[in-house]
Structures are given as C-alpha cells and as structure tokens.
GUDO-986325 format. One line per field, with one value per residue: residue number from 0; z, y, x of N, C-alpha, C, O in turn; residue in one letter. Coordinates in Angstrom, 3 decimals. Each point is the difference from the previous one (the first is absolute). Example, Ala and Ser with C-alpha at 12.3 -4.5 7.8 and 13.67 -1.06 7.14 Angstrom:
BEGIN
k <- 0,1
n_z <- 7.800,-1.385
n_y <- -5.690,1.069
n_x <- 13.190,-1.386
ca_z <- 0.000,0.060
ca_y <- 1.190,1.190
ca_x <- -0.890,0.820
c_z <- 0.000,0.730
c_y <- 1.200,1.090
c_x <- 0.900,-0.770
o_z <- 0.665,0.169
o_y <- -0.019,1.108
o_x <- 1.036,0.509
r <- A,S
// end
This chain:
BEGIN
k <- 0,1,2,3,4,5,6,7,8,9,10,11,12,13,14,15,16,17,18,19,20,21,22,23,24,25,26,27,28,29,30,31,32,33,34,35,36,37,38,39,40,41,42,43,44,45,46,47,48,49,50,51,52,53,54,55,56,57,58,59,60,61,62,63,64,65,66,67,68,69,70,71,72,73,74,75,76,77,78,79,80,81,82,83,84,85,86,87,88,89,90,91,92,93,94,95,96,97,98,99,100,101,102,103,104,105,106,107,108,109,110,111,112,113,114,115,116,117,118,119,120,121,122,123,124,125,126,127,128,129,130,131,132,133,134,135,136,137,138,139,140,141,142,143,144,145,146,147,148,149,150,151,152,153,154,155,156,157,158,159,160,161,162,163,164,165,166,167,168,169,170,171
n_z <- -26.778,-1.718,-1.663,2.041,-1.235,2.174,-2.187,0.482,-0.170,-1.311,0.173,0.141,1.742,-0.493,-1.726,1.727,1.541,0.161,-1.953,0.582,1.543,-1.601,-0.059,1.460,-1.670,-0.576,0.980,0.905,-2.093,0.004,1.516,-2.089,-0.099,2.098,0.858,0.963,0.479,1.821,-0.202,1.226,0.520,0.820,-2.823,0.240,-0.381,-1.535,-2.414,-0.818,-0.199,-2.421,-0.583,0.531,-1.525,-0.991,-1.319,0.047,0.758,-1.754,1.560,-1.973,1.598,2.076,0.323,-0.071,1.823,1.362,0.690,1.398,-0.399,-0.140,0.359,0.386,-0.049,-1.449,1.894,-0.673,-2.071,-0.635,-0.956,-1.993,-0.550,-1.831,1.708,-0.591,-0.032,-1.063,-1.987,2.028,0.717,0.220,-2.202,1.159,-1.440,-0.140,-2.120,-0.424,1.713,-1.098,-0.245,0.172,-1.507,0.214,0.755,-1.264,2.039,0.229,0.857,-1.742,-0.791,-1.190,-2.633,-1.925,0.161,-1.497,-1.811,-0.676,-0.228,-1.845,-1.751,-0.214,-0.742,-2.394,-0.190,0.457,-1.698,2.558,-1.891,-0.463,-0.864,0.197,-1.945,0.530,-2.571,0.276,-2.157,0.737,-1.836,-2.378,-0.802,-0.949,-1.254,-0.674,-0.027,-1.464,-2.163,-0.189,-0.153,-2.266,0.375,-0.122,-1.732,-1.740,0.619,-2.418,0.287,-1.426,1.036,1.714,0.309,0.405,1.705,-1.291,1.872,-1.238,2.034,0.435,0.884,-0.082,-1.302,1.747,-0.790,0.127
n_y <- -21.583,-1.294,0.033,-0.735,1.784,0.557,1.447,-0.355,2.309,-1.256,1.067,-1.738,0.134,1.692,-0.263,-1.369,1.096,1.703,-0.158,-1.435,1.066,-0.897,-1.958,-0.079,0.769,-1.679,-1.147,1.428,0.611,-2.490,-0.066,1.285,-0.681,0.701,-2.256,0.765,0.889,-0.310,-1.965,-0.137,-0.270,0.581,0.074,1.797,-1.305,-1.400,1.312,1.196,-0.304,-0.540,2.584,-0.073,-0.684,2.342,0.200,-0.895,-1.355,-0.211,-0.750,0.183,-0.289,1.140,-0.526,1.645,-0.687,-0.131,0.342,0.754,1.734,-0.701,0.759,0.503,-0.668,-1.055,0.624,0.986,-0.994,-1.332,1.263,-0.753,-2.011,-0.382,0.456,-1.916,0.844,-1.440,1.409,-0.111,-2.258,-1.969,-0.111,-1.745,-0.078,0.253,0.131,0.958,0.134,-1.706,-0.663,-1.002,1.125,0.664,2.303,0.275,0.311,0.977,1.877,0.849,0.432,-1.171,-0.607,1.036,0.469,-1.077,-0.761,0.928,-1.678,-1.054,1.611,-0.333,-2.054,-0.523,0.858,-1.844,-1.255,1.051,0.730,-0.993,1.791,-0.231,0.858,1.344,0.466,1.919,0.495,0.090,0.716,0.539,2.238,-0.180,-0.602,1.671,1.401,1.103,0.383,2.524,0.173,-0.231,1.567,-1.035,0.792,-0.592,2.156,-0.890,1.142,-1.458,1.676,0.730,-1.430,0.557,0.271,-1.954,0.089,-1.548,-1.460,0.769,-0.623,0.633,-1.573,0.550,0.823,-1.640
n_x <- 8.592,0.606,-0.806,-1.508,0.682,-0.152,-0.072,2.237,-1.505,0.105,1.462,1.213,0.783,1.667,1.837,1.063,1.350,1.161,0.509,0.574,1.024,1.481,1.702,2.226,1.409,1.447,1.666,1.637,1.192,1.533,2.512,0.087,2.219,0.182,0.093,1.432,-2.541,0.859,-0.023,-1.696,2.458,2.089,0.607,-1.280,-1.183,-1.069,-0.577,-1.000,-2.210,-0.029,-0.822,-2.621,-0.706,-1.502,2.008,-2.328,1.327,-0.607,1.279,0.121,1.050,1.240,-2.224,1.714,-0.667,1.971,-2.033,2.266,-1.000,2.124,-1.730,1.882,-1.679,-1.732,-0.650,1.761,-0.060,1.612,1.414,-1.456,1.375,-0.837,1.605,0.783,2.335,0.711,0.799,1.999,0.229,0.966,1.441,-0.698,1.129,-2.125,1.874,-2.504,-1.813,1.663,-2.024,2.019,-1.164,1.817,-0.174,-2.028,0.111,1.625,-1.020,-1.080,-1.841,-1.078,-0.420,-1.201,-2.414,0.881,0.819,-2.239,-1.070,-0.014,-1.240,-2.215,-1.324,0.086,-2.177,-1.305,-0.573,-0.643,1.173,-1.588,1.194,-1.920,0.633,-1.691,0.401,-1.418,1.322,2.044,-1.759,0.580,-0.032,-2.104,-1.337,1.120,-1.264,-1.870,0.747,0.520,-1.948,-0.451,1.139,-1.727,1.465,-0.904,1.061,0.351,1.698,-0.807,0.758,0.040,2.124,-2.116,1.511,-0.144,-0.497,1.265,-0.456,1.468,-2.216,2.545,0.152,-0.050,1.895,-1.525
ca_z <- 1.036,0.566,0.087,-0.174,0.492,0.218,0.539,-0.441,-1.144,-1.058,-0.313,-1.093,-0.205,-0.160,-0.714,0.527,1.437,-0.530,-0.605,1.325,0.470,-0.837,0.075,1.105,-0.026,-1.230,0.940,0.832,-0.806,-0.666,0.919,0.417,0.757,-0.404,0.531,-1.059,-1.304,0.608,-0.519,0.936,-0.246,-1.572,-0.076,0.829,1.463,0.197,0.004,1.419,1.566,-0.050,0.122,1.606,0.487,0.828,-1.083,0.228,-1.776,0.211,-0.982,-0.344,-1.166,-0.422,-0.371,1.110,0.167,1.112,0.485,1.067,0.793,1.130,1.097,1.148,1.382,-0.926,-0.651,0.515,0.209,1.164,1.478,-0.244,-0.283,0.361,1.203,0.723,-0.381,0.830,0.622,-0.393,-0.333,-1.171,-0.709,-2.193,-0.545,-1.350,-0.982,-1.727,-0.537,-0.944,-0.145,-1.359,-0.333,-0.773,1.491,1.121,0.577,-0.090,1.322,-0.225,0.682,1.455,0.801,0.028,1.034,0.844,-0.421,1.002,1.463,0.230,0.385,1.460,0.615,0.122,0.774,1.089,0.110,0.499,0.120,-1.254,-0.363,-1.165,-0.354,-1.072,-0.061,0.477,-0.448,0.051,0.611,0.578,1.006,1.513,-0.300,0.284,1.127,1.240,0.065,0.454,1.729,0.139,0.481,-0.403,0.912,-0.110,-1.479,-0.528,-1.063,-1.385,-0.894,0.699,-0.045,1.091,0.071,1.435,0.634,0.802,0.057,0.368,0.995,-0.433,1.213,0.513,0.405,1.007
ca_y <- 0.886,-0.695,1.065,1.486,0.744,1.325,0.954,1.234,0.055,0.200,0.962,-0.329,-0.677,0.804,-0.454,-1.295,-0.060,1.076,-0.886,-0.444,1.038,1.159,-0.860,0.190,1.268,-0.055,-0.921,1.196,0.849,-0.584,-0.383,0.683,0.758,0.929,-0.045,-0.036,1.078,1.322,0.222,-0.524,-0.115,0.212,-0.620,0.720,-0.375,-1.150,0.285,0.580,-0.933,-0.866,0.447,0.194,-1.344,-1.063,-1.160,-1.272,-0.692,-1.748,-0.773,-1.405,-0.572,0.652,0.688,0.731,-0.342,0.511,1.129,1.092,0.761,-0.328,0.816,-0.202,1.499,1.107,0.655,1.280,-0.235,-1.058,0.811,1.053,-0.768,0.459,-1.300,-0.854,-0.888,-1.336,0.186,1.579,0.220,-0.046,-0.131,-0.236,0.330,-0.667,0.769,-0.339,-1.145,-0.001,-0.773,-0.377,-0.310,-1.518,-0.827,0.534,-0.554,-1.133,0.439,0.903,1.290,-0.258,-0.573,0.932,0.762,-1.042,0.963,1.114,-0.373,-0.724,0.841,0.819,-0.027,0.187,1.517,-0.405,0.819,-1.036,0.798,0.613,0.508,0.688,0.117,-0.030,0.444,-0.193,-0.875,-0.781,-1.648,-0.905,-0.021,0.214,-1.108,-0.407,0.587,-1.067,-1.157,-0.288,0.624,1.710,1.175,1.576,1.140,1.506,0.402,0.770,1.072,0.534,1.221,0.480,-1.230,-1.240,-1.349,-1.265,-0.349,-1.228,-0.549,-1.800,0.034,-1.295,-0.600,0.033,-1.798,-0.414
ca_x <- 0.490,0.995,1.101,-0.090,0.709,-0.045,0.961,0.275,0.108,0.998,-0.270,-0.686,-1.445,-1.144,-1.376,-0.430,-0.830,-1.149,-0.780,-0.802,-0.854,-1.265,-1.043,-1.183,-0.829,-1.389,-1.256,0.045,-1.230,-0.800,-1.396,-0.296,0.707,0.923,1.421,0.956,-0.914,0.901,1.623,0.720,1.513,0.371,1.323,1.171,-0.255,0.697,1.382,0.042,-0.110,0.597,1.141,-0.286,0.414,-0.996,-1.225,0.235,-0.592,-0.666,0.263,-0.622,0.927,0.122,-0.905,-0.713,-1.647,-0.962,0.815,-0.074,1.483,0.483,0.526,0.577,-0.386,0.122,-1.260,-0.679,-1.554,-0.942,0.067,-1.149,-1.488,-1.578,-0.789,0.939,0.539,0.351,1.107,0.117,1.309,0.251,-0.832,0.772,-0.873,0.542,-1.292,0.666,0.280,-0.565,0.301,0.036,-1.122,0.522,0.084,-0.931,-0.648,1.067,0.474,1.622,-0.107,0.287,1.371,0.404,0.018,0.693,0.412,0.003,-0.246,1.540,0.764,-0.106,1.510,1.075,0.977,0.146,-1.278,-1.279,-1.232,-0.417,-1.112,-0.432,-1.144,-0.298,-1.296,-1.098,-0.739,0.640,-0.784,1.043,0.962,-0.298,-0.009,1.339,0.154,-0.580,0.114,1.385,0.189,-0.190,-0.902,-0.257,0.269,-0.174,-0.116,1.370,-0.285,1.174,0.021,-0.883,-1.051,-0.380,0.152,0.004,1.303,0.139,1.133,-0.103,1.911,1.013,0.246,1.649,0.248,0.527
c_z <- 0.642,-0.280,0.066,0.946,0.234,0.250,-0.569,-1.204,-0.790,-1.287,-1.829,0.274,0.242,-0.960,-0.149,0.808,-1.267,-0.797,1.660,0.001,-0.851,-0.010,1.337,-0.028,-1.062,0.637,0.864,-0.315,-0.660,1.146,0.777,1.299,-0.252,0.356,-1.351,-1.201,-0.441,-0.928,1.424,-0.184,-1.315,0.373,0.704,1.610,0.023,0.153,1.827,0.806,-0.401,0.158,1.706,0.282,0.662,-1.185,0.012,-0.918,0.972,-1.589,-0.404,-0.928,-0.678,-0.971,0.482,-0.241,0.822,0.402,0.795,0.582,1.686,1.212,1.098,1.302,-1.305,-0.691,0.822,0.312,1.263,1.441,0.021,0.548,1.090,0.646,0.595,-0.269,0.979,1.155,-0.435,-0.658,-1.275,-0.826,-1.332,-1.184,-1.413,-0.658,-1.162,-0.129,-0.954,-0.653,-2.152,-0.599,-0.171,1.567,0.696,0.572,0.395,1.410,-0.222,0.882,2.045,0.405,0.126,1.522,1.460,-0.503,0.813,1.592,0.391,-0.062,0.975,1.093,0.038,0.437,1.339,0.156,-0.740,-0.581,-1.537,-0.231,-1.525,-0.421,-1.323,-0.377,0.832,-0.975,-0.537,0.888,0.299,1.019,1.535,0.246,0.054,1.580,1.074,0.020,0.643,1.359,0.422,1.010,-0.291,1.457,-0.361,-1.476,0.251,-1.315,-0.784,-1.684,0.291,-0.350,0.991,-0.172,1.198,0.544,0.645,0.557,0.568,1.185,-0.179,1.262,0.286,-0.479,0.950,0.379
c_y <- -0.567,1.209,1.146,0.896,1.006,0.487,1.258,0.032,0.820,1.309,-0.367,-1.047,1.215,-0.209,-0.839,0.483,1.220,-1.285,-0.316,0.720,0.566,-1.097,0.199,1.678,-0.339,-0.755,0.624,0.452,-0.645,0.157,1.002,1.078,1.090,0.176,-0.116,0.372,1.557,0.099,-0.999,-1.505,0.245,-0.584,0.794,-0.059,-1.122,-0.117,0.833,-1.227,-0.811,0.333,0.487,-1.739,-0.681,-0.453,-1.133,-0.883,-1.600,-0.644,-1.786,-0.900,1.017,0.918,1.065,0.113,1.371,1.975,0.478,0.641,-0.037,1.133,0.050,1.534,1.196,0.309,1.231,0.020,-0.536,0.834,0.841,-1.214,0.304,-1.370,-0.340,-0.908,-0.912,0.011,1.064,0.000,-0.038,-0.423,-0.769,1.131,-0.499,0.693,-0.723,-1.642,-0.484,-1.419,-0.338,-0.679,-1.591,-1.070,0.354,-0.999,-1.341,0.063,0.474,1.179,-0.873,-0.151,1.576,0.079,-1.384,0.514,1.101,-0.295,-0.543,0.870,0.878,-0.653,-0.196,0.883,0.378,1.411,-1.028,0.968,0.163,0.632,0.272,0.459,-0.424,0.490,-0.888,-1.144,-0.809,-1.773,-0.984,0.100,0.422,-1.852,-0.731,0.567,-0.921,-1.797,-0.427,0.461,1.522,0.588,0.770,1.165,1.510,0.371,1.108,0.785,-0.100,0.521,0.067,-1.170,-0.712,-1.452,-0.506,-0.049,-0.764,0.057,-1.819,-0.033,-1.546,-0.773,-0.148,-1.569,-0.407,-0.745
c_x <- 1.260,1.408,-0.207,0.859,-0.076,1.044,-0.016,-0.045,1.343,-0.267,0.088,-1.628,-1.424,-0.976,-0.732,-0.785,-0.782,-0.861,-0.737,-0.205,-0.897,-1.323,-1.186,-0.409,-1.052,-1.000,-0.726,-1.078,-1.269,-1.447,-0.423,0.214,0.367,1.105,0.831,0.282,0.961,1.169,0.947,-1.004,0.518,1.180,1.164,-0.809,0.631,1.594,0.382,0.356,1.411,1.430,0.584,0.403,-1.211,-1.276,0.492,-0.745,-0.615,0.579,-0.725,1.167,0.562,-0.573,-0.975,-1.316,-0.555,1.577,-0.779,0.437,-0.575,0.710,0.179,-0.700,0.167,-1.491,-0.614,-1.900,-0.273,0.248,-0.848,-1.221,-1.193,-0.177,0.856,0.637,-0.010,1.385,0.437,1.440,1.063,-1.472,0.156,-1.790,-0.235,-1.000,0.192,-0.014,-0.509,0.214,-0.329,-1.202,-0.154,0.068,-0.536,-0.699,0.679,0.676,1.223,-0.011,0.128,1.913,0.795,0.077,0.789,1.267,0.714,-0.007,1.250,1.253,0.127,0.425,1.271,0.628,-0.704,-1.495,-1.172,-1.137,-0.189,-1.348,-0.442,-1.777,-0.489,-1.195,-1.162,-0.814,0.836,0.080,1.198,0.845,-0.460,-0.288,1.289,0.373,-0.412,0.235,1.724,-0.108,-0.093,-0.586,-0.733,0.119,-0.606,-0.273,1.004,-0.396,1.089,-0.563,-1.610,-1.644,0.061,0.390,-0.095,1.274,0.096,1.170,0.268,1.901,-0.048,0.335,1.630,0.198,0.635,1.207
o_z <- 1.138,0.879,-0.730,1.120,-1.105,1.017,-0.429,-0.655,0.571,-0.554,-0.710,-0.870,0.285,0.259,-0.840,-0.288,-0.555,0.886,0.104,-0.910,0.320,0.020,-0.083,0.815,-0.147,-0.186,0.038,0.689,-0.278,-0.113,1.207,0.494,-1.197,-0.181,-0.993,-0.705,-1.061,-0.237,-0.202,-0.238,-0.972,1.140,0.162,0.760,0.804,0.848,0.871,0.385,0.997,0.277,0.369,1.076,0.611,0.166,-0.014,-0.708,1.190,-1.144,0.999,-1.204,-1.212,-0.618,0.235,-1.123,-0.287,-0.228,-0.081,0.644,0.533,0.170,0.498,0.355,0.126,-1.199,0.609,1.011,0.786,0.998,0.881,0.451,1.199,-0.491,0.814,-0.168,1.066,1.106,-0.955,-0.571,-0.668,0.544,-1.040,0.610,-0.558,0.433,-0.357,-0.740,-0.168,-0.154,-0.631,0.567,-0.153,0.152,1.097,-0.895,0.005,0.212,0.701,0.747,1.015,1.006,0.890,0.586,1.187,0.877,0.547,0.705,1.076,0.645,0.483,0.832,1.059,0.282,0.401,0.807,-1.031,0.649,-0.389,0.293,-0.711,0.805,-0.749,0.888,0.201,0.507,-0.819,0.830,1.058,0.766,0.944,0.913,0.373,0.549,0.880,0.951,0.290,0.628,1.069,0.298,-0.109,1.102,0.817,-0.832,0.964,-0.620,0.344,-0.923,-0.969,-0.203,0.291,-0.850,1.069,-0.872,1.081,-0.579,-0.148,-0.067,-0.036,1.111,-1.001,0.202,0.402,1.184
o_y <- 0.398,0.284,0.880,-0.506,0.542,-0.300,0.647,-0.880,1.034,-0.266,0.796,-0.322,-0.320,0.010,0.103,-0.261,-0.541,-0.476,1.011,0.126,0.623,0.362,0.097,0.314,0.623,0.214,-0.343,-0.022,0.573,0.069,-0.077,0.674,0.261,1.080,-0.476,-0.138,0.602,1.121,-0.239,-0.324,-0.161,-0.302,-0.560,0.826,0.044,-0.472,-0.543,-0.313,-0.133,-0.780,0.188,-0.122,-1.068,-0.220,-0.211,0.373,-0.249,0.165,-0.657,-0.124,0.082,0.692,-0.286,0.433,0.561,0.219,-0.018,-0.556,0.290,-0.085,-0.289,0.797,0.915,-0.211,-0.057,0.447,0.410,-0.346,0.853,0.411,0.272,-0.797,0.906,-1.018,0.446,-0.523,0.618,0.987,1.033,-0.113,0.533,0.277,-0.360,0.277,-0.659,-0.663,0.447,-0.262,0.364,-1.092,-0.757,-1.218,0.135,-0.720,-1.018,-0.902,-0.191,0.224,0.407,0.162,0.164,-0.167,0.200,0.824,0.044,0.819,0.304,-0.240,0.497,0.518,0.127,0.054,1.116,0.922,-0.651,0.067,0.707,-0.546,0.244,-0.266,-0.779,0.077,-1.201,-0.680,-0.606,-0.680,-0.587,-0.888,0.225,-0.314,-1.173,-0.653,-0.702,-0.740,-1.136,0.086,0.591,-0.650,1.088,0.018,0.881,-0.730,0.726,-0.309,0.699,-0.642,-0.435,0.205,-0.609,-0.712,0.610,-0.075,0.203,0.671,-0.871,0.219,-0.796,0.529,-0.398,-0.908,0.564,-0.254
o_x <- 0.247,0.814,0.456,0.060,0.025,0.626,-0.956,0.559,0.349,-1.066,-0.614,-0.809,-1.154,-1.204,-0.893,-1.168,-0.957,-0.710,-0.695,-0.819,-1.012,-1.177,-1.224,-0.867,-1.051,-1.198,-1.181,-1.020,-1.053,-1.224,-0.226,-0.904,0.115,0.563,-0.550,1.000,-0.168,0.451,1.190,-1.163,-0.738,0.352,1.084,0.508,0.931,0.757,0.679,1.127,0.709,0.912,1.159,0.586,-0.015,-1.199,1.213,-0.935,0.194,-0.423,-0.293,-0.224,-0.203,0.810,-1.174,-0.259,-1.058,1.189,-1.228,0.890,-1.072,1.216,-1.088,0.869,0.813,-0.182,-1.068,-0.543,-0.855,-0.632,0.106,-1.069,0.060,-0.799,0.177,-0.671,-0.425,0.138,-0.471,0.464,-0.056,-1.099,0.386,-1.033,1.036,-1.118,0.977,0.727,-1.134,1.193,-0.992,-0.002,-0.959,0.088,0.541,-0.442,-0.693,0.811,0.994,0.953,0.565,0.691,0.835,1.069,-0.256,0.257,1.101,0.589,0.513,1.021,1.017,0.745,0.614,1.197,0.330,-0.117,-0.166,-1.044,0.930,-1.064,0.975,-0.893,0.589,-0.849,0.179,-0.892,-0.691,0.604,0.224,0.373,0.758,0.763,-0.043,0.888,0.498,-0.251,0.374,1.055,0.155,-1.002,0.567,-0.547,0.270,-0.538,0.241,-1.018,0.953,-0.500,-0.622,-1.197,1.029,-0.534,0.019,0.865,-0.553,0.855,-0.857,1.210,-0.938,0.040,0.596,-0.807,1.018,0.222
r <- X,X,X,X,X,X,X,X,X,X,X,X,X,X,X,X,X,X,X,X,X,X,X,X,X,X,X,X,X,X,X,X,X,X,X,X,X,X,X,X,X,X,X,X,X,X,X,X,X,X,X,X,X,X,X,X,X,X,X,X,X,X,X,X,X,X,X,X,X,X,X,X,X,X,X,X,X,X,X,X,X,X,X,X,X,X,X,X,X,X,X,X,X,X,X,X,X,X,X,X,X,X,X,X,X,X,X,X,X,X,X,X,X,X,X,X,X,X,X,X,X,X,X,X,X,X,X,X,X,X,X,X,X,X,X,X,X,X,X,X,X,X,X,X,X,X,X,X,X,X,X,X,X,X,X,X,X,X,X,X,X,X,X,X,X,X,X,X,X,X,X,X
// end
C-alpha cells in the first residue's frame, strides 16, 4: 500500500476500471445480492462519470486496483430519504465502489473512501454521504468501521437502500 493514489480517472482506462466492476457485480451475485444484478453499472455509466470528471480510480504502483465516482451536492434521491441526515448542507457523495479481486481485503476499499474524505475537503465540504444495498455485508462493515451513520432509507430504481453519512472534521 506504499504507492497508493486516488484520482481522477482517465478515459482510456475504461477497460481497466469495467474488468473491476464486472468482478465486484460477479462477487455481488456470488453473495447473493441483488445489487448490481440490473445491467447497472455498465461501461457507458463509467464512461459517463469519467467524461463528468467525477470517476476516480485507486491506483497501486501505478496499477488501478480500486474505482468510484465521486460527486459534489448531486443525488436527487437523498432529498426523498426515509429518516434524517446528520447535516443539511453541501454534500461529497460516492457510488460504484469497487475494488480489483486481486486486492480484497487488504484495506483498499478503506483507502478509497479516505480518498473521498480528503477530497471533500479539498473543496471545503465537511459532509459525505452514501448507500448501499441492505445485504451488502462488506460494505455496510466498511461503513461502520470508517465512522458512518446510519441515517435512513433511499430508493434507486425502486430498491431499498441504507444511507449513511459521516461529517469531516475542519482542519485546524
């Protein structure tokens, strides 16, 4: 984990980050989920986020391992959630996260979401939110082990999810 890097993803590295994703939709399903069973995510959503400027890669020795898109006060859902956010104001948000088979369990997915926390504030927002399926062991497990909230339940394409958020600390 000595060279690891989060940034912006690059629009030839689509068939690098799709290979990940079809890996955590095949793990997804191994374990019996139905998150990611849909056709979502596909290679023109990624292409999307990378051409929007908010897909983001985890690099290992220049070797991309990990992906997520990254958003700035942009999810129409969460102004529907079924409970209470933590806070009302800006927002970072993150989807699609996914980590390379070859590096699971290694705290990659944690550095993903440090990553994300460091960009939020670089742009001077103390607030990230996200979800995820209801049986998504790992990643509610990643939640709670990074400081998460549980705040409520959200609806995408008419499936129940967990909605966390975690407020950032200002530096001092």
């Amino acid at each position: 984990m000595i060279n690891t890097i989060f940034r912006k993803a690059q629009k030839e590295e689509l068939p690098a980050i799709w290979i990940i994703l079809q890996q955590a939709i095949q793990r997804r399903k191994d374990d019996g989920s139905s998150q990611w069973q849909d056709g979502y995510p596909n290679p023109e959503i990624i292409g999307n986020d990378i051409e929007k400027g908010v897909g983001f890669v985890l690099t290992n020795n220049n070797l991309i391992i990990g992906y997520t898109a990254v958003l700035i006060n942009d999810e129409p859902e969460y102004d529907k959630l079924e409970g209470t956010w933590l806070t009302q104001g800006d927002f970072v948000v993150f989807h699609r996260v996914a980590i390379s088979k070859d590096y699971l369990g290694k705290g990659y997915a944690k550095k993903i979401l440090e990553g994300i926390e460091n960009y939020a504030i670089q742009n001077d927002i103390y607030s990230v939110k996200a979800d995820t399926n209801f049986d998504n062991n790992p990643m509610l497990a990643l939640f709670e082990k990074s400081g998460y909230s549980y705040c409520g339940t959200v609806y995408f394409r008419n499936s129940p999810r967990r909605a966390f958020e975690k407020i950032l600390n200002k530096p001092s």
